[in-house]
N, C-alpha and C positions, 0 to 999 in steps of 0.2 A: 429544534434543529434537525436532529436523526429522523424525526417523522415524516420531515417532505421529501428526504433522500431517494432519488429512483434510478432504474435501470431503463434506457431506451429499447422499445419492442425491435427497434433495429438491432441491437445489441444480441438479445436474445434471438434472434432468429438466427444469426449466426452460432450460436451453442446454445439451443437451449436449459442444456444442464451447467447453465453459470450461475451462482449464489453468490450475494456478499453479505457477512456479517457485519453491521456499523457499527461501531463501537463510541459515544461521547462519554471524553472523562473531561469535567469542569473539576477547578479549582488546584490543579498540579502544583508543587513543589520540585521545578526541575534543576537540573544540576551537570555538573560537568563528570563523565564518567569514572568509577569509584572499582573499589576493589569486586565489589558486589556485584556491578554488572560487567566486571571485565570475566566474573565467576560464569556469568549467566552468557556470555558471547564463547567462552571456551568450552563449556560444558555443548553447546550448542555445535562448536565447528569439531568436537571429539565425535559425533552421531553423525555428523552430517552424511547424506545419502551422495550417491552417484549425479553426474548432470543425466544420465541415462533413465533417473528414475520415471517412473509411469506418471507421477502429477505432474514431473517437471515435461517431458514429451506432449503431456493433453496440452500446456500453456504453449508449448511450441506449435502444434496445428494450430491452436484458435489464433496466432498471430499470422501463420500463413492466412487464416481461411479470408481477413481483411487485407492480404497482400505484403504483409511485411516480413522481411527477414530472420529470420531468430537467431541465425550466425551471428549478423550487425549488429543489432537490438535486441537484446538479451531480455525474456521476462526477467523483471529482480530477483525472482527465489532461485534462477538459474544463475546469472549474475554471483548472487551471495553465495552459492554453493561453491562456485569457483574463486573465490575470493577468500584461501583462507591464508592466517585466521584472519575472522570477521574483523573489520575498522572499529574503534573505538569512536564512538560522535558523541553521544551523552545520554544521559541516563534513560531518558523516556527511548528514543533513536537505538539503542543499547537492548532497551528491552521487548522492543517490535522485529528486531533482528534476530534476533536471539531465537523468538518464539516463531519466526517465518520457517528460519533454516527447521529448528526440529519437528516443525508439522509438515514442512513442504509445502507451504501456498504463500505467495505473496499477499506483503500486507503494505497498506499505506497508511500514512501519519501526518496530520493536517494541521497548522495553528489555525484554531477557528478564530482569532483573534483579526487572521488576515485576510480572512475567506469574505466573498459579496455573495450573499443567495443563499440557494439551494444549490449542494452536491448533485453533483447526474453524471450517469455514464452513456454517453451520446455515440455515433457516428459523425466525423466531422465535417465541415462547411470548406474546410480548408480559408478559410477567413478569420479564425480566434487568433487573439496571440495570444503566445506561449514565452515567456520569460526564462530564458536559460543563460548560465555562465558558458562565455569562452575566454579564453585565455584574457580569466581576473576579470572581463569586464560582463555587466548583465545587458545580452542582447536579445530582441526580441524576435523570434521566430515564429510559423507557423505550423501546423501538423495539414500531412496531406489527405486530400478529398475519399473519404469514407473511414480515414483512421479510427482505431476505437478511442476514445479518450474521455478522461474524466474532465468537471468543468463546474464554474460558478460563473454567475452574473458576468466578471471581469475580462475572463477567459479560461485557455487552459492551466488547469493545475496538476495533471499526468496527462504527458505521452506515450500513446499504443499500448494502455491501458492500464498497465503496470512497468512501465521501462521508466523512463526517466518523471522525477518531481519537478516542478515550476521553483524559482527562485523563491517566491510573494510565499510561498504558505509551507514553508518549509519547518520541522519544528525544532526551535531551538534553548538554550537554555530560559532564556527567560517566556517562552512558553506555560501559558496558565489551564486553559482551553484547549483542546484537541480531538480529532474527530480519526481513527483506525475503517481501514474498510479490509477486510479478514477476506479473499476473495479465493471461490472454490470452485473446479471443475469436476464432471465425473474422469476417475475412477475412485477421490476420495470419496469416502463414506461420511454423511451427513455429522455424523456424532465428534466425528474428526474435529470437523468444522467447531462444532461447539466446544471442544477440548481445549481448540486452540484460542478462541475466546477467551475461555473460562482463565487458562493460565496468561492469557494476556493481562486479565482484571488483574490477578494476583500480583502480577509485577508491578502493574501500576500501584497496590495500595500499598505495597511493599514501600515503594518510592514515595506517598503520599498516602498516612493512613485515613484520610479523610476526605479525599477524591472523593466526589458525584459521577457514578456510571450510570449511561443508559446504553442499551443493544435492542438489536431489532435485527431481523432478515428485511432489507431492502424489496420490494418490490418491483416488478417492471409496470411502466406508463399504461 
């Protein structure tokens, strides 16, 4: 699955200093949130940085440089930082938050159980639907013409690249399969990027000591 993952040269021409880590962990034992990751969500909103910080600023240009607001649409790790403390959702949810807020880069969390295709981070058509809650009910939306977003077979699964998740691939307790996309701009430093991987694994086997990881740096098309 992680190996067909890619990034659109359209993507990239707009930053070219954007990286994603992809993280597949098979076989999860998920669960509803415990003392342990309410440990790992507080230790996380005691560090947490300023909205001012420099990685959270680079995610605010590259949202302008495709036209979007970052007042309105918040990247998520900006989002999360002002959100304290962090929401409790469940353990896997618990522990990708956790480790966004204290590396500073937004991450996303996928049931590959619900995914069609191959993962890509595209410019859009403004034609995919995009599956979102409003008020309690799932309606179907679209993202507008050149948005960045991420995407399977079906449609959209994140809007404006890292703001909002899609309903369909959301991960939830009975999630077994899961796919993280760890996503980095300059001014972090590459090893950053890998740190925050590294302690993602650890959470996961924490939660599952017998979890299947693979990782990879995505490529562009």
């Amino acid at each position: 699955m992680i190996e067909a993952i890619w990034v659109d040269e359209a993507v990239t021409d707009l930053r070219p200093d954007f990286r994603v880590l992809v993280i597949g962990a098979y076989g999860l034992v998920n669960g509803p949130s415990d003392d342990r990751s309410r440990a790992w969500l507080a230790e996380a909103a005691a560090a947490a940085v300023e909205p001012s910080h420099e990685n959270i600023a680079a995610w605010q240009d590259a949202y302008r440089s495709f036209g979007a607001k970052p007042q309105r649409t918040r990247p998520s790790v900006d989002a999360l930082v002002r959100r304290l403390p962090l929401p409790e959702i469940n353990l896997v949810v618990d522990a990708y938050n956790a480790v966004s807020v204290r590396h500073v880069l937004p991450i996303g969390g996928e049931d590959l159980g619900h995914y069609e295709g191959t993962a890509r981070l595209v410019r859009a058509t403004g034609e995919e639907p995009f599956d979102a809650m409003d008020k309690g009910e799932i309606v179907v939306d679209h993202p507008e013409i050149g948005e960045v977003v991420w995407r399977d077979d079906r449609g959209v699964t994140c809007r404006r690249w890292n703001w909002r998740q899609c309903v369909r691939t959301r991960i939830t307790e009975a999630t077994t399969d899961a796919l993280f996309l760890l996503e980095r701009l300059a001014p972090m430093p590459a090893d950053e990027l890998s740190a925050a991987g590294d302690e993602l694994v650890a959470r996961l086997r924490e939660i599952t000591p017998g979890v299947r990881i693979e990782s990879r740096l995505a490529d562009p098309s």
